[in-house]
N, C-alpha and C positions, 0 to 999 in steps of 0.2 A: 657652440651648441651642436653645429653638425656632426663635431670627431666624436660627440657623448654620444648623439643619435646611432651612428655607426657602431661603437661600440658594444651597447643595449643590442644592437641588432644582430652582432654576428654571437651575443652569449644568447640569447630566444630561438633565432632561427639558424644560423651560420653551423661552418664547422667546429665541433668539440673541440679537438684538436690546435686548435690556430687561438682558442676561447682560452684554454688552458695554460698553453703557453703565453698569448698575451699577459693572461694575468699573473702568472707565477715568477713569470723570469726576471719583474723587477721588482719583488715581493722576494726572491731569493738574496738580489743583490742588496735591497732595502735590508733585510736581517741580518746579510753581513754586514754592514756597517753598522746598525745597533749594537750587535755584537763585537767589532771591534772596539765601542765605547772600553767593553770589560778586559776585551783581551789586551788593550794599550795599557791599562794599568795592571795589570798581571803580568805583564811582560817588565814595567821600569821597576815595580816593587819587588818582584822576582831579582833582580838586578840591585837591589837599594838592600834587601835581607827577608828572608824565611818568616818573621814574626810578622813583616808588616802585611807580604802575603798571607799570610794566616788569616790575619785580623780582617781582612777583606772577604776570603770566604768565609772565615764565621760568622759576618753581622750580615752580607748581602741577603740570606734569604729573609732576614726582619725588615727589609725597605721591600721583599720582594710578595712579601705577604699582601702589604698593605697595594703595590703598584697592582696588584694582580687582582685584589678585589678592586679596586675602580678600573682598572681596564675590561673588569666581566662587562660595564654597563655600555663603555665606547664598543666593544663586541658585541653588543645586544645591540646598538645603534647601527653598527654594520649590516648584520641579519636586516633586523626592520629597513633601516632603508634601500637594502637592495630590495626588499619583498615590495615595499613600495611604488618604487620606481618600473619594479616588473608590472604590475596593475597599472600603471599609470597616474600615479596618483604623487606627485611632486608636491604637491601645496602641503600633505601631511608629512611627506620627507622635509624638509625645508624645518618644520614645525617642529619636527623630534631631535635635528639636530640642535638645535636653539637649547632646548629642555635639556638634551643633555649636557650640552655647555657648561649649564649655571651648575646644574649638578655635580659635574666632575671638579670645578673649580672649589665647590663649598667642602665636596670630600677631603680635597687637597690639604684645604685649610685645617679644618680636624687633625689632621694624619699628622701635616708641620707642627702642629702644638704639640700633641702626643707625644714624638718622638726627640724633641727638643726637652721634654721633660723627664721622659721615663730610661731614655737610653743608657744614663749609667747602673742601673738596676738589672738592664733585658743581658746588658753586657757582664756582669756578674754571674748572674742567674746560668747562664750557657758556659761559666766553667772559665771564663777567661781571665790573668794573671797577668803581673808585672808588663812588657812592652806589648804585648798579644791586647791587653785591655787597654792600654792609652790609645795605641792606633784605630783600636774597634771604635772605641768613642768620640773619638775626633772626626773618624771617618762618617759614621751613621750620622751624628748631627749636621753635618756638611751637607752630603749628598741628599737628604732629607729635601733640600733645599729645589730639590730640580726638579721635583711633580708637578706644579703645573706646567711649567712648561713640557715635560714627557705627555703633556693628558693633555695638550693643547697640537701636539703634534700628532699622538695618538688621534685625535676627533677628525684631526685632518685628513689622516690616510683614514680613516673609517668613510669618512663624506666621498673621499674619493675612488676607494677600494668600490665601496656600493656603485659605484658609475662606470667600470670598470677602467677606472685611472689608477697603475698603479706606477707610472713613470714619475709624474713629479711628489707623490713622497721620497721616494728612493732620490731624485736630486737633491730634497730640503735634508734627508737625513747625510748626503753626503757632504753636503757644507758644514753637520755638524762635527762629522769623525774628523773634517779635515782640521778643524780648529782643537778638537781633540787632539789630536797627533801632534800639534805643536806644543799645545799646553801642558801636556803630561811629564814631559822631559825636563822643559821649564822651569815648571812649580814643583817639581819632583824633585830632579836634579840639579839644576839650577841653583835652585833656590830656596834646596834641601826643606821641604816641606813636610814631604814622605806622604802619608796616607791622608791626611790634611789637604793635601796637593793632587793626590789624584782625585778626591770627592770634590775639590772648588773647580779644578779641569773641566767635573761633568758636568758641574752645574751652567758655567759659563759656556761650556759648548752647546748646551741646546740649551740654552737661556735665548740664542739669535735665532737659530731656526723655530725654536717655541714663535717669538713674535712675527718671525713673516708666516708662520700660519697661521696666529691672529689675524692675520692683515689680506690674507687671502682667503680667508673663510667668510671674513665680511665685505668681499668688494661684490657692488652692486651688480656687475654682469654674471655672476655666477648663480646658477639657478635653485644650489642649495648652500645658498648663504645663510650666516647669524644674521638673526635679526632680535630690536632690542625688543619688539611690539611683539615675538613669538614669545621674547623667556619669560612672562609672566607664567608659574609655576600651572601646570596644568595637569590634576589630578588623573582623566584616563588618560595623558599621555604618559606622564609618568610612570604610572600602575602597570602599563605594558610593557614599558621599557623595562621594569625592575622584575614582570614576571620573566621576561627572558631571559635577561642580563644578572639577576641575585643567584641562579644555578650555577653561571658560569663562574662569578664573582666568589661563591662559598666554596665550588670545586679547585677553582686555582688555590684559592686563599690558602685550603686545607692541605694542598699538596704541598705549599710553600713552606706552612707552620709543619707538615710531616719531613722536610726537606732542612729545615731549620734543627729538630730533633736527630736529626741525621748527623748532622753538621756535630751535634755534640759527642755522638758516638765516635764517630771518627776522632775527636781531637784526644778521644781517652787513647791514642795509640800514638799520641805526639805529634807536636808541629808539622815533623813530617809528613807525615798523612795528610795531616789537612790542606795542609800546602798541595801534595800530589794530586788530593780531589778534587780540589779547586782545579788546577792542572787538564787534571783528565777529563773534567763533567765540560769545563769552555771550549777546548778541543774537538772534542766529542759533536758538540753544539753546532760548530763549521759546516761536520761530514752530513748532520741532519738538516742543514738549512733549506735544499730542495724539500726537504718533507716540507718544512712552515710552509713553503712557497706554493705547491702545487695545494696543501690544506687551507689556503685562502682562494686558491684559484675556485676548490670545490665551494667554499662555502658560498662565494658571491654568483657562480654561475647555479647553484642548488638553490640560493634565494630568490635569483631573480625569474629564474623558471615557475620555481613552486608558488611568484607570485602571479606569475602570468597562468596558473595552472595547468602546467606544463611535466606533470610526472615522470613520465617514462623519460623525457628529454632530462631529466634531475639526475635520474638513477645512470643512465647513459655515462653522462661528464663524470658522475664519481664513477665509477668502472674504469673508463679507459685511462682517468688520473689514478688512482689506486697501483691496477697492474703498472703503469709506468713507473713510477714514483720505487714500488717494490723492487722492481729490477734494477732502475738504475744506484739505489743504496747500496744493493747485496755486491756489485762489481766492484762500489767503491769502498763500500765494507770492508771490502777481501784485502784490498789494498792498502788501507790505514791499517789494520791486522799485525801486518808484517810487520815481525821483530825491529827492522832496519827503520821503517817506517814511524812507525809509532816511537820509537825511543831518539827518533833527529826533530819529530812535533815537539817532543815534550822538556828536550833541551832546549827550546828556543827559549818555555817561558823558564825556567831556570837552573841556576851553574851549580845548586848541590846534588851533587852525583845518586845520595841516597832518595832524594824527591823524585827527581828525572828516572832512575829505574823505578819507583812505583806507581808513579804517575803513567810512563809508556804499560806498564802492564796491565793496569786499568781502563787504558784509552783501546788497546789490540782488543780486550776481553769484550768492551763498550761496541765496540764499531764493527764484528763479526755479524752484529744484533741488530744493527741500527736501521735495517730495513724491516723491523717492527715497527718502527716511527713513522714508517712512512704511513703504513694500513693503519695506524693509531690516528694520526692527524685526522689522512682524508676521510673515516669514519666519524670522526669526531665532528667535523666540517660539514657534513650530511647532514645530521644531527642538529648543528647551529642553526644551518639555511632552513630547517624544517621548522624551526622554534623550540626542537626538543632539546632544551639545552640541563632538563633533569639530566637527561642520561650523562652527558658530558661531563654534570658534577659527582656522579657517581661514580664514574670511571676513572676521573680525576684523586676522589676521597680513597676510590677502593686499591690503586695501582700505589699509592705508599702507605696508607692508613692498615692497610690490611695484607695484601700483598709484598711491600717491602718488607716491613716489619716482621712480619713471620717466616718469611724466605733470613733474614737477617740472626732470627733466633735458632732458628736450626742450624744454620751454618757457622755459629759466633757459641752456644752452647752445645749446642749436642756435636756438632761436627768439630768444634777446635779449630776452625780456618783461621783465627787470627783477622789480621787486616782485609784477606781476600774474601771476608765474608760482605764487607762493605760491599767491594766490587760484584762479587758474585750479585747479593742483594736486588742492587738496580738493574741489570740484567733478564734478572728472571721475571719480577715484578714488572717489567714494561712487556715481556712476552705474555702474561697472564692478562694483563693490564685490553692488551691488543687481543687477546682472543676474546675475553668477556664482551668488548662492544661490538667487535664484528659478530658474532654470534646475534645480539640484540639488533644487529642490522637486517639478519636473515631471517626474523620474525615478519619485517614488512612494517612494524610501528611506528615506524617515521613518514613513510606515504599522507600520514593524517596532519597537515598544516596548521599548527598551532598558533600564526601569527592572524591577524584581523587586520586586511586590510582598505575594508572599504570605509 
């Protein structure tokens, strides 16, 4: 109870600095490891053949739809209960984590049936053929399989994230990639499973970390435990949760189903491509991972401020995370860039010479840029910790719905770029993306605290 005390104390009164860092640096290495869930299998299917890579990035943004709307509402649990916890007010944190519990597990449930039924139709429908469609649907019904437990881990680092604990998420998600990295070679190669083998990999590896954050969410010395006398369904808790968390939940969604459209343009250019993009977008994903990190540092130190009503101290911690976060992208930007660079990333994840050169040339184009990501996060982050997570879904909807898409018709018909219209596309679109919220930052309409927390 004391290290939480301490905590809370140095993100209220302490230094920015030291607030930032605490929380981002194992918010960084947590994402890597989420992240190498994807990259372990994009690395042995890379290695196994081109089709079953394919089949991996074309179905992943359909699981990624779905993950993304029920994580808006663990993200809305995050907000609120840092804003709680800044008031002082633990008995209602304690209350909203419960509520969201029952909730994320009942979503799960929906999604599992959906997707067990409709998947070979969603896998048609997106253009997919002969081995491209047996791996897509073998893999999506699989992997289907690993939401709750992802939402049972997810609730944990939310509960914790809000207290500024972001140490032992990052060790539970490290027990999972570690069982990942065994399983994937295994059932992959081993025991020639192919794309079957990397969705059972996922499930089984966070099927254990899922249960010991069951198991640590409800032990009794913990001050925001589940409890079973909180989850009787509770209409204003709910109703708040879902006003904060249904922005963020319809923004992602929309991005993912604009991400999934993507997904089909690209494959009108050949396996190759899609393979490459797959390639370049996970890659890519590495050199931004300090963005996630320092964009969660901002949200839980912007929440727990703004719940202590603490303005100027909100605005402060994004600022000095921002300009950090920008700078240190643009160095390592510059450095993923280079020819030599980009094209030894993109050979690791795989051996056909014609994927590897297009993949590096999308990954140099990507990562020039990618200290957009950073002022895109920790704006976005601001935003959450304030409750204003409209804006988040607009910026979200607007950065491919509108933005990509039109950057993509220009340069795909009227310019003739071919495939590097793709490339080009997401590029510009995160730059447009990134200016429209920062601009909405410099109006000041976030100052106004949208969460209730007495």
């Amino acid at each position: 109870m004391h290290r939480k005390t301490d905590r809370t104390e140095l993100i209220l009164h302490g230094s920015l600095w030291r607030a930032v860092l605490m929380i981002a640096v194992p918010v960084m290495i947590n994402s890597f490891l989420q992240t190498l869930y994807n990259l372990t299998d994009t690395y042995w299917l890379g290695r196994i053949g081109k089709e079953s890579l394919a089949a991996i990035n074309l179905v992943s943004p359909v699981q990624n739809i779905l993950v993304n709307f029920g994580t808006g509402f663990t993200v809305a649990g995050a907000v609120l209960l840092s804003q709680f916890i800044g008031a002082g007010r633990e008995d209602r944190a304690r209350k909203m984590a419960s509520q969201i519990f029952v909730a994320s597990l009942a979503f799960c449930a929906v999604c599992i049936t959906a997707l067990e039924t409709l998947t070979p139709a969603i896998v048609v429908w997106m253009g997919a053929e002969g081995a491209v469609y047996r791996h897509s649907v073998v893999y999506l019904r699989v992997v289907a399989l690993d939401m709750p437990f992802l939402f049972l881990i997810n609730l944990y680092q939310a509960v914790r994230q809000s207290q500024g604990d972001t140490v032992s998420p990052m060790l539970l998600n490290l027990l999972g990639i570690g069982l990942n990295l065994v399983l994937d070679p295994l059932l992959m190669v081993v025991w020639h499973m192919g794309a079957g083998g990397a969705a059972l990999a996922t499930v089984l590896a966070k099927a254990v970390p899922g249960m010991i954050a069951l198991r640590l969410l409800t032990l009794g010395r913990e001050p925001l435990r589940l409890s079973r006398a909180l989850m009787k369904p509770d209409r204003e808790m709910l109703l708040q949760a879902a006003r904060i968390g249904l922005p963020t939940a319809l923004g992602s969604s929309a991005f993912q189903l604009g991400y999934l459209l993507m997904s089909r343009s690209v494959l009108v250019y050949g396996v190759e491509a899609m393979a490459a993009y797959g390639i370049g977008n996970k890659a890519n994903t590495l050199n931004s991972l300090p963005a996630n990190g320092v964009g969660a540092a901002v949200a839980t130190i912007v929440g727990q401020n703004m719940g202590a009503g603490q303005v100027k101290r909100a605005e402060k911690g994004y600022r000095l995370a921002t300009a950090g976060i920008a700078i240190y992208l643009m160095l390592s930007g510059y450095v993923v860039s280079r020819p030599a660079v980009s094209t030894a990333i993109a050979g690791i994840f795989s051996t056909d010479s014609t994927v590897t050169a297009m993949a590096a040339d999308f990954l140099a184009l990507m990562a020039m840029w990618t200290w957009n990501n950073g002022i895109f996060e920790c704006t976005s982050a601001l935003f959450r910790g304030c409750g204003h997570t409209q804006i988040t879904m607009i910026s979200d909807a607007a950065r491919i719905w509108v933005f990509r898409f039109a950057t993509l018709y220009v340069c795909q018909t009227l310019l003739g770029m071919g495939v590097e219209s793709i490339w080009y596309s997401v590029v510009v679109s995160n730059g447009l993306s990134t200016l429209m919220i920062f601009l909405l930052y410099l109006t000041g309409m976030w100052k106004k605290n949208r969460v209730r927390v007495s």
